[in-house]
N, C-alpha and C positions, 0 to 999 in steps of 0.2 A: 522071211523079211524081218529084220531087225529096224526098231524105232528107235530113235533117243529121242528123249524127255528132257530138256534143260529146263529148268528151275533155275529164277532167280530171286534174291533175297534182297532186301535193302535194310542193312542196319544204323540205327539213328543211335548215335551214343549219347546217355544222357546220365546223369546225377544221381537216381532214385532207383527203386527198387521197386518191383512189382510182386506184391506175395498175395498169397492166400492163406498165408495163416491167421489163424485167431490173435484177436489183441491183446491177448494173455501172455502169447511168445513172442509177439510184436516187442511189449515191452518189458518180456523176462522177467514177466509177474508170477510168484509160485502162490499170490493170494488168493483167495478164493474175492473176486469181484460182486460187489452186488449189482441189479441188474441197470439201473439208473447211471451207476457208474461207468457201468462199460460198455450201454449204449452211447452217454456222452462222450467219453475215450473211443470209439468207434467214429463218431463222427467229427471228432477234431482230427484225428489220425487221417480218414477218407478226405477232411475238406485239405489237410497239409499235402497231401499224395498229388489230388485233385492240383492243385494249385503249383506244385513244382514243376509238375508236368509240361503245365501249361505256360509259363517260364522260358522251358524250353522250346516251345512254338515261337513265342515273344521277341527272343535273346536276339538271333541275327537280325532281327529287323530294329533294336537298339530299344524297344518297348517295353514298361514296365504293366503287368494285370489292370493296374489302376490309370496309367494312360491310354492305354486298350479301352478299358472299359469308358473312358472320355469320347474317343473317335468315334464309338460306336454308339454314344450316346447323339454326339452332334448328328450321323450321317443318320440318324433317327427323326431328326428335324427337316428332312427333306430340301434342302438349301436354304432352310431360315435360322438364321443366328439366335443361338441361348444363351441365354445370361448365368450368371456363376452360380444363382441358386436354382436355376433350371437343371443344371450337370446336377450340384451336391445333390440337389433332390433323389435323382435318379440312377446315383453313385450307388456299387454294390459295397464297398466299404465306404459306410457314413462317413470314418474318421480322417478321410483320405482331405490331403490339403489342396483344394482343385484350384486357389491360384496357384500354389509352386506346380501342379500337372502342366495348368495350361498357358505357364511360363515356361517349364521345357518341351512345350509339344513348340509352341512357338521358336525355339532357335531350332529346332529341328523342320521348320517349315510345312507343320503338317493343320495347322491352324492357321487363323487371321484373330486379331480383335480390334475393338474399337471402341471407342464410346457409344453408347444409346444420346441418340440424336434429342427424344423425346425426353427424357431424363439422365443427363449427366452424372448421376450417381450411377449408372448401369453401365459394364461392362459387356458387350457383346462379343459373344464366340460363332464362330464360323469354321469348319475343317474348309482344306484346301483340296485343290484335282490330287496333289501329292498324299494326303492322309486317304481320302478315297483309294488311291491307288493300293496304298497297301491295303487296308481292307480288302480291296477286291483280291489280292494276292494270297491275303489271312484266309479269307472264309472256309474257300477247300479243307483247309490245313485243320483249323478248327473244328468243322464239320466234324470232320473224320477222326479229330481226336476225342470231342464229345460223345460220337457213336461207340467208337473204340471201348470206352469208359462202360459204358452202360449196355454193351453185345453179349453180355451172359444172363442178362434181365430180360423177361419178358414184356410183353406190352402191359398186361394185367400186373403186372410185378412194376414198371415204371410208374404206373397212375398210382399204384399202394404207395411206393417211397414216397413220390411228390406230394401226395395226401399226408402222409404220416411226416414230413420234413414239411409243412406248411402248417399241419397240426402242434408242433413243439415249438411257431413261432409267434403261436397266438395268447402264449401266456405274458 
């Protein structure tokens, strides 16, 4: 009795490049590094990797990281409106301009705002069923590309990194 086996593939074409080389050949360094140095050169190189990646989850759905991370910040509010220093607060780039985000999230109809009724210097944000929508369409996608990232780490080896990348953000 003869079986077939069909295997399928699905290839996502994307921009970046996936290595495992050292950050020495990364950046076709023949210096000898010190260790300081090519720990930080390690982690700007992972968080750029990290980041492009994730770009390309982003892109068809017309999103930039940093209005991603606005959606995700309001749909955290549970249906109650944030105000502009509630997002910056909780923005993962501080320097990020959260009126210009949630003036393009807005022609793209994935937001509401309005004035704070109680105080008229306030700006109120709100995500729309449409910004939820995609989130809910996101999550899968993201899911799977965070796990993806971190599948050759162990669980003991994840709590070390986060320990150790929380420890270099307390100085």
């Amino acid at each position: 009795m003869l079986v077939h086996l069909i295997i399928s593939y699905t290839f996502v074409p994307t921009n970046f490049v996936i290595t495992n080389m050292k950050i020495e050949e990364v950046v076709k360094s023949n210096v000898l590094m010190e260790l300081p140095q090519k720990a930080v050169l390690n982690i700007i190189y992972t968080q750029n990797n990290i980041t492009e990646r994730l770009i390309e989850i982003l892109k068809p759905y017309d999103l930039s990281n940093e209005q991603y991370n606005v959606l995700r910040i309001l749909r955290g509010q549970k249906g109650n409106p944030a105000n502009m220093c509630v997002i910056q607060e909780r923005m993962i780039a501080k320097t990020s301009n959260t009126t210009r985000l949630v003036d393009k999230l807005l022609l793209k109809e994935l937001v509401t705002r309005k004035v704070c009724k109680e105080n008229r210097r306030k700006i109120e944000v709100l995500i729309t069923e449409k910004g939820l929508a995609i989130l809910k369409e996101l999550d899968p996608k993201v899911n799977d590309y965070e796990n993806n990232i971190v599948a050759n780490l162990t669980t003991k080896e994840l709590e070390q990194l986060n320990e150790l990348l929380e420890k270099i953000r307390i100085k």
